[in-house]
C-alpha positions as CSV (number, residue, x, y, z in Angstrom):
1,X,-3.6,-13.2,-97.2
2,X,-1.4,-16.2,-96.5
3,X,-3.1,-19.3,-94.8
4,X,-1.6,-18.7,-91.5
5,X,-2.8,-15.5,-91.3
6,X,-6.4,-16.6,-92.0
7,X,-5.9,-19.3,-89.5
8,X,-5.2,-16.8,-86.6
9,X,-8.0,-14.6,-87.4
10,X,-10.5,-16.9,-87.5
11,X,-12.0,-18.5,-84.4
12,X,-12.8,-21.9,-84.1
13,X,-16.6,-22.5,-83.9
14,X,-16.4,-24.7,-81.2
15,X,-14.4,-22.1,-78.8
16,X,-17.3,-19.7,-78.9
17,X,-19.5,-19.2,-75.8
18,X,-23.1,-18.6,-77.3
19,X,-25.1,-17.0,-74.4
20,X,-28.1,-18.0,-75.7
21,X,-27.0,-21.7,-74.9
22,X,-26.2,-20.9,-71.2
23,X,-29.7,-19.5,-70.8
24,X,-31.2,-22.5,-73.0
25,X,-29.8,-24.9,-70.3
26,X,-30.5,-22.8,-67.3
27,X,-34.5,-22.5,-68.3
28,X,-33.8,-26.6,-69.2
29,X,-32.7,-27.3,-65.8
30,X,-35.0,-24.6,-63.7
31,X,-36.6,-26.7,-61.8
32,X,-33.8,-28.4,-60.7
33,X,-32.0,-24.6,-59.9
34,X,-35.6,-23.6,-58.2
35,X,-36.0,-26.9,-56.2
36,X,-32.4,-27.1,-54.9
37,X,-32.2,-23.5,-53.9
38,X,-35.6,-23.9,-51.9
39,X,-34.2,-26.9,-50.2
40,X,-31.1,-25.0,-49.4
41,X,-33.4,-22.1,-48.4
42,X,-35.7,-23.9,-46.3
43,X,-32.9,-25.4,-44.3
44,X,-31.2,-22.5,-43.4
45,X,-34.6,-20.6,-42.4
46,X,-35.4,-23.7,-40.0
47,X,-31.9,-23.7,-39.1
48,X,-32.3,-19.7,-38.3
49,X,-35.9,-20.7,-36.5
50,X,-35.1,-23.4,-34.1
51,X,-31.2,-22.2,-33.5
52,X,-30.9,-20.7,-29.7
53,X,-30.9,-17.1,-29.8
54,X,-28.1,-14.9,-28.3
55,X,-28.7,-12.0,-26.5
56,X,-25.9,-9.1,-26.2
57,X,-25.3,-6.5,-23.0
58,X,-22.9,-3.4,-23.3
59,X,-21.5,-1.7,-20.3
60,X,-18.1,1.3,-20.6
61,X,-16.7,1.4,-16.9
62,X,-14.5,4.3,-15.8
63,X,-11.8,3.6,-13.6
64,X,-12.2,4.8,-10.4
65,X,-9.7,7.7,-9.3
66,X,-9.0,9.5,-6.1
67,X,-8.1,13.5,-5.4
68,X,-4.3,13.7,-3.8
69,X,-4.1,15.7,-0.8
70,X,-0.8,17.5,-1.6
71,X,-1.1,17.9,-5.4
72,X,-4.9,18.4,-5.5
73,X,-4.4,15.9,-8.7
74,X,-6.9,13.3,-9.7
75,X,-5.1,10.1,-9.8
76,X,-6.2,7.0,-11.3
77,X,-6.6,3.6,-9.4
78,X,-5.0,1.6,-12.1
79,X,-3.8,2.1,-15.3
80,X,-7.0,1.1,-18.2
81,X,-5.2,-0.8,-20.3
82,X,-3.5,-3.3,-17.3
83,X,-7.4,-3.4,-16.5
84,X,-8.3,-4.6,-19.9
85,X,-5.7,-7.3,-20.4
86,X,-6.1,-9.1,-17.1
87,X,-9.9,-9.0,-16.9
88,X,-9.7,-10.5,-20.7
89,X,-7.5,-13.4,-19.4
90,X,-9.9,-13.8,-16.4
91,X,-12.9,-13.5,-18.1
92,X,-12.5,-14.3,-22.0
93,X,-9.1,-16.5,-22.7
94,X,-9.6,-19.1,-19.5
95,X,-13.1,-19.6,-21.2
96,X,-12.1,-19.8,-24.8
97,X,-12.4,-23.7,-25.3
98,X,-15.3,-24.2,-22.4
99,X,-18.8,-25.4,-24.7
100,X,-22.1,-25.0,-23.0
101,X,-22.1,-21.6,-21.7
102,X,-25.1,-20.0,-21.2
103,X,-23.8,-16.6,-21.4
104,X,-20.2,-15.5,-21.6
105,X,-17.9,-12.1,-21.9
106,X,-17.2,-11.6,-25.5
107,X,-15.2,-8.5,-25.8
108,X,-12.9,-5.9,-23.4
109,X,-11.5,-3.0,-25.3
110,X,-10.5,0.1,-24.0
111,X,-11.2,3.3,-25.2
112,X,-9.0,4.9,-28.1
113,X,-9.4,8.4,-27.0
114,X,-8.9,7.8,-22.8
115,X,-7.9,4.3,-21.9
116,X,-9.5,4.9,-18.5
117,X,-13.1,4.1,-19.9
118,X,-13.0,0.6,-20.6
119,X,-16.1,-1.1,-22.7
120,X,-17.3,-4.6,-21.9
121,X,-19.8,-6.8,-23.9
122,X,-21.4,-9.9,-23.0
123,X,-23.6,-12.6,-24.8
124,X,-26.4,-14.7,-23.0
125,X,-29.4,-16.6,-23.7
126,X,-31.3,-14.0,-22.5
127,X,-30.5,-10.8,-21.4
128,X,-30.4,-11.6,-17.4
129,X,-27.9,-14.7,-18.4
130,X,-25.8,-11.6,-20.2
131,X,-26.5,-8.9,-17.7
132,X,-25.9,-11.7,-15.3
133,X,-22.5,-11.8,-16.2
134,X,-21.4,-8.4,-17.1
135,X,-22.3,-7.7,-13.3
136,X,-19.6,-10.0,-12.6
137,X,-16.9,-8.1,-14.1
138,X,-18.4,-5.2,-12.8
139,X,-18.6,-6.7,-9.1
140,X,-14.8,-8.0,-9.2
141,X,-13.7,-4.7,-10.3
142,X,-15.4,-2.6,-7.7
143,X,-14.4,-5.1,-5.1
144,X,-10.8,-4.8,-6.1
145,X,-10.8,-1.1,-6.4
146,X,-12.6,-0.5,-3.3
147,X,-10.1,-2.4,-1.2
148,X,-7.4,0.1,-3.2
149,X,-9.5,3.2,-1.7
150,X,-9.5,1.5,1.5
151,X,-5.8,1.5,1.6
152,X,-5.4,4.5,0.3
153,X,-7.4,6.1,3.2
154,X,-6.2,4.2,6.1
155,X,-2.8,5.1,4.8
156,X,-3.9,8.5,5.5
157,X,-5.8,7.9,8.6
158,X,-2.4,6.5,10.2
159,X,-0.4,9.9,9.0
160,X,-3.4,11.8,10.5
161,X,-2.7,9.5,13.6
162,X,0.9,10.6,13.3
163,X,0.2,14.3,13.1
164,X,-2.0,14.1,15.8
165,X,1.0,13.0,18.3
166,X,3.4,15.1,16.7
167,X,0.7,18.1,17.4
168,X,0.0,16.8,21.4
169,X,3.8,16.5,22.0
170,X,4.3,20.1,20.5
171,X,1.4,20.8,23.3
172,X,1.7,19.0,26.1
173,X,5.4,19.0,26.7
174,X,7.9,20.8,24.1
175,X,5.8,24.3,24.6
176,X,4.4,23.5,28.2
177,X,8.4,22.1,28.8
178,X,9.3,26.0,27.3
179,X,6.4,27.5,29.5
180,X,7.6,26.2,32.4
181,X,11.5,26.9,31.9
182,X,9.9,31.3,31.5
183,X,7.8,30.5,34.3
184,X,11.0,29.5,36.7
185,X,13.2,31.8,35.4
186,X,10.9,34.8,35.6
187,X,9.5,33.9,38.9
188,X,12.1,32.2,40.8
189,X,15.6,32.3,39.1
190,X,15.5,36.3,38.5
191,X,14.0,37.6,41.2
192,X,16.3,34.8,43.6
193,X,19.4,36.4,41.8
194,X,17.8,40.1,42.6
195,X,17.8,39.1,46.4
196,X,21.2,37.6,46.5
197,X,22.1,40.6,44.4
198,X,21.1,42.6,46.9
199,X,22.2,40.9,50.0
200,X,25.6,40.9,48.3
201,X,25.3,44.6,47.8
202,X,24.3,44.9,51.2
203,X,27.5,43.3,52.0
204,X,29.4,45.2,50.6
205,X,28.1,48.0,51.6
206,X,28.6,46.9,55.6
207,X,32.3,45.6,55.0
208,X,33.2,49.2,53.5
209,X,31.6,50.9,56.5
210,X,33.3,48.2,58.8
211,X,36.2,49.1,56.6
212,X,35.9,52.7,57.5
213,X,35.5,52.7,60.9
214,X,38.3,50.4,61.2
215,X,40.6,53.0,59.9
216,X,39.5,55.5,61.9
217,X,40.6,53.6,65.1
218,X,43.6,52.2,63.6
219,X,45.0,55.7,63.8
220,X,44.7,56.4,67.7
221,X,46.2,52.9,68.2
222,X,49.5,54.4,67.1
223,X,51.3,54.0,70.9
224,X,49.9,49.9,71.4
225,X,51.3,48.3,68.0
226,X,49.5,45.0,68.9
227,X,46.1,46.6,68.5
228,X,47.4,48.3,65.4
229,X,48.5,45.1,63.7
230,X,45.7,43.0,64.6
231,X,43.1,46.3,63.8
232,X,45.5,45.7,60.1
233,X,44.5,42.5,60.0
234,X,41.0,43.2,60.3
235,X,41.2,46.1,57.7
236,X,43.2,43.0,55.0
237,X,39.6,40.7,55.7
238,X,37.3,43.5,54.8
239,X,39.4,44.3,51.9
240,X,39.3,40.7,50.8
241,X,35.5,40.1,51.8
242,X,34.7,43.2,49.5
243,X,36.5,42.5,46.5
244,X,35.2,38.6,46.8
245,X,31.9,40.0,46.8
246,X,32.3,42.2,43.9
247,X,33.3,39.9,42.0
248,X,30.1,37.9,43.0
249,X,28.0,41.2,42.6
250,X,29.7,40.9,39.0
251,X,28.9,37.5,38.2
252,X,25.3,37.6,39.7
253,X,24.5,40.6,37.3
254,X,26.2,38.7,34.5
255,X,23.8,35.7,34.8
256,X,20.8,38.2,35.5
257,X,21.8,39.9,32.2
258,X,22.3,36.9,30.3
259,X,18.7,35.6,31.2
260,X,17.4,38.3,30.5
261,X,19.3,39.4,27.3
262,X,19.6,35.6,26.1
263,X,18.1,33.0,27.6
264,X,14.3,34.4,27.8
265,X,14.3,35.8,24.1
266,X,15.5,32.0,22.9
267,X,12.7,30.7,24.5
268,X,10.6,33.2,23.6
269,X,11.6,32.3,20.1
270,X,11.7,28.6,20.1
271,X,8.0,29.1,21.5
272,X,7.0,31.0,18.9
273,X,8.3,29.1,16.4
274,X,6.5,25.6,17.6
275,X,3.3,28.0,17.8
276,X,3.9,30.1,14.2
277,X,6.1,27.0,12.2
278,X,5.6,23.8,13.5
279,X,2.2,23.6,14.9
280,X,1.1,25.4,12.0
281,X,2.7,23.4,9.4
282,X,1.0,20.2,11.0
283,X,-2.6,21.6,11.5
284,X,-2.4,23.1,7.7
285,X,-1.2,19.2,6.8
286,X,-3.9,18.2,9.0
287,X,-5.9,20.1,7.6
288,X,-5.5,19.0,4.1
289,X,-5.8,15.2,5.1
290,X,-8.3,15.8,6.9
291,X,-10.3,17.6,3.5
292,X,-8.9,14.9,1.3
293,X,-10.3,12.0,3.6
294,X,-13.9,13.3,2.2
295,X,-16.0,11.0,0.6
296,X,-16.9,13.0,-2.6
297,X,-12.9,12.1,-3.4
298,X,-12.9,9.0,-3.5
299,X,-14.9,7.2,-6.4
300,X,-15.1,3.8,-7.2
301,X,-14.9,2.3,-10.6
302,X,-18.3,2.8,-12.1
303,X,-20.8,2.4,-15.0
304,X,-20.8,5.3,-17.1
305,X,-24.5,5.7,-18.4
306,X,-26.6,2.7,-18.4
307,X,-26.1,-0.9,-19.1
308,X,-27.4,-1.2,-22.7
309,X,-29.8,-3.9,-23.4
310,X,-30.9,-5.0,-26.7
311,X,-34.6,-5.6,-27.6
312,X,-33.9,-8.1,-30.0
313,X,-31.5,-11.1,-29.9
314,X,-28.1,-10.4,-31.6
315,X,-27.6,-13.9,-33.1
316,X,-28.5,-15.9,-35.0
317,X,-29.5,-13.2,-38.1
318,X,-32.0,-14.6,-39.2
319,X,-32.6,-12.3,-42.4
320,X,-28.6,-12.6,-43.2
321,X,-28.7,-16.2,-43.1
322,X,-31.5,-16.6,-45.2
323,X,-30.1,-14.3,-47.4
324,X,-27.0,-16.0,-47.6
325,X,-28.6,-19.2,-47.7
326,X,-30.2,-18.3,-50.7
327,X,-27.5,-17.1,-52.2
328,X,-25.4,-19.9,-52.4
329,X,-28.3,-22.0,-53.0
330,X,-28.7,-20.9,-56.3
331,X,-25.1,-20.4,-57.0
332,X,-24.3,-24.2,-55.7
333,X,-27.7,-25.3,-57.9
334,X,-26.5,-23.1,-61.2
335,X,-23.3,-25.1,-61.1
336,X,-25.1,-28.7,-60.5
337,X,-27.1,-27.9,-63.7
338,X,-24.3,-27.0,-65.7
339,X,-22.2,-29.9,-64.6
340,X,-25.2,-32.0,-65.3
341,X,-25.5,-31.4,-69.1
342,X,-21.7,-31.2,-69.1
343,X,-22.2,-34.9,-67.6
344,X,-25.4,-35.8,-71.0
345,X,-23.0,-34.4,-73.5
346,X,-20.5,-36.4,-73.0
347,X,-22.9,-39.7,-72.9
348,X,-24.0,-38.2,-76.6
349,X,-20.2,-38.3,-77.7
C-alpha cells in the first residue's frame, strides 16, 4: 500500500465527531439548557396568559333570488362572487392598516361548489364585539338587496298599472265603441234602410200603375194631339221616376246586404277577438304578475343555519405557543451551550 493510499483511508482523529462528547457537554451545561428554556417557557406562557383573547363568528349567506314571472326561473339578485370582492374592499382592505380594532371582518370567501353562498368570519374581543360586526355585513347586504326587490316589484306594479288601462280601454270604449256601432246598425241603420226600401218599392209600384193608366188614356186621345203629347210627356216622367228609383231600390239593397254580409260579421269578429285574444292575453299576463308579485317569491339575502359562535376564544393558542415556546427554548439554549464551550476551548488553546 503506497503512502497516499494510506493517507486517504485513514481519517484524521481530530475530524471525528464522538457522540459521547456532545452528550458530555450537554449534561455539562444542563442547567444552563434547563434554566434558559424555562425562562423562554415562562415568558411565552405569561405572554399567552395576559395577551387579549380573540373571539371568532362564522356566518354562510345565500344570495337572495326572486321567481320570474314569464320564465318561472329563479333568478339571482347579484352575482356571489361581485358580492364577495366588494364587501372584502368595504369591510376587510379599507381596514387593513387601521390598529386598535376591537373586532374586525377577517375573511369573505365564496363557496367552491355554488358561489351564491358566500361565508363570512369575523374576530372580536368577545363574541358580541364579533357578532357585532358580522351583523353589519349582514345588515348592509339585506339593505341593498331589499331595495333590488323593491325595484324589482314596483317595476312590476307599474306594468300591472299598464295592463290594467290597456284592459279598461279594451272595456270601456274599443268593445263598448264596437257595441254601439251593432247597436245602430241593427236598430237604426237596417231597419231605416228597410223603410226607405220600402217606400221606394212603394214608389215604384204607384209610378207603374200611374204609368199604366196613363197609357190607357193616351190611346182615346188619338183626335186632340195636344193631350196626347203632353199625356207622352207624362208617360217619359214616370218612366224616368221608375228607373231612378230602381236604381235606388238597387243601391239600398246593396248597402243592406253589405251590412249585413260584411260590416256586422267584422264587428262581430273584431269583438270577439278583443274578448277571445286581447283581453285574454292581458288578464293571463295579469294574471301571472299578479302570482309573481307574492311574497313567498321574493327572498332576501339570508343566513343559512345559524351564526356559529365559539365557546372558546380562537387566539391567542395558548397550548401552541407554549409548545412552541418551548421548543425553541431548548433549541436556542442547546446552541448557547455549545457555542459556550466552543468559546472555553479556544481560551485553553
Amino acid at each position: 500500500m503506497t503512502p497516499e493510499t494510506n493517507h486517504c483511508t485513514q481519517v484524521a482523529p481530530n475530524d471525528v465527531i464522538d457522540i459521547r462528547e456532545l452528550f458530555a457537554i450537554l449534561a455539562k451545561r444542563k442547567k444552563l439548557i434547563w434554566s434558559v428554556t424555562a425562562i423562554i417557557t415562562l415568558l411565552a406562557l405569561i405572554y399567552a396568559f395576559f395577551a387579549t383573547p380573540w373571539w371568532q363568528v362564522n356566518a354562510t349567506l345565500e344570495i337572495g333570488k326572486y321567481i320570474d314571472n314569464e320564465t318561472g326561473k329563479e333568478n339571482y339578485l347579484e352575482d356571489g362572487a361581485g358580492v364577495a370582492e366588494r364587501l372584502k374592499v368595504q369591510y376587510i382592505d379599507i381596514y387593513k392598516h387601521t390598529n386598535g380594532r376591537d373586532a374586525k371582518i377577517d375573511s369573505i370567501t365564496i363557496s367552491k361548489k355554488n358561489p351564491q353562498f358566500i361565508s363570512i368570519s369575523a374576530l372580536g374581543k368577545s363574541n358580541n364585539l364579533a357578532l357585532t360586526e358580522i351583523r353589519k355585513v349582514i345588515n348592509t347586504l339585506q339593505n341593498r338587496h331589499q331595495k333590488i326587490i323593491n325595484e324589482i316589484i314596483a317595476k312590476k306594479r307599474s306594468k300591472l298599472d299598464g295592463i290594467d288601462r290597456e284592459i279598461l280601454q279594451i272595456k270601456q270604449y274599443k268593445m263598448t265603441d264596437i257595441l254601439d256601432k251593432i247597436t245602430y246598425l241593427k236598430r237604426v241603420k237596417l231597419p231605416a234602410l228597410d223603410q226607405k226600401i220600402a217606400t221606394v218599392k212603394t214608389d215604384i209600384e204607384t209610378s207603374k200603375h200611374q204609368k199604366d193608366e196613363a197609357l190607357k188614356n193616351l190611346t182615346s186621345l188619338n183626335n186632340d194631339a195636344a193631350l196626347a203629347a203632353l199625356r207622352l210627356a207624362q208617360i217619359q216622367g214616370l218612366e224616368y221616376k221608375i228607373s231612378e228609383n230602381e236604381m235606388q231600390l238597387i243601391n239600398l239593397n246593396s248597402e243592406k246586404q253589405q251590412i249585413i254580409t260584411t260590416t256586422l260579421p267584422n264587428l262581430k269578429r273584431q269583438l270577439e277577438e278583443l274578448k277571445n285574444i286581447s283581453l285574454t292575453k292581458l288578464l293571463e299576463e295579469r294574471k301571472l304578475i299578479k302570482l309573481s308579485m307574492q311574497p313567498h317569491n321574493y327572498h332576501n339575502t339570508a343566513v343559512v343555519g345559524n351564526i356559529i359562535t365559539q365557546e372558546h376564544p380562537v387566539k391567542p393558542k395558548k397550548v401552541l405557543i407554549v409548545i412552541i415556546a418551548f421548543i425553541t427554548g431548548l433549541m436556542l439554549s442547546v446552541f448557547l451551550a455549545f457555542f459556550l464551550e466552543f468559546l472555553q476551548e479556544i481560551k485553553r488553546k
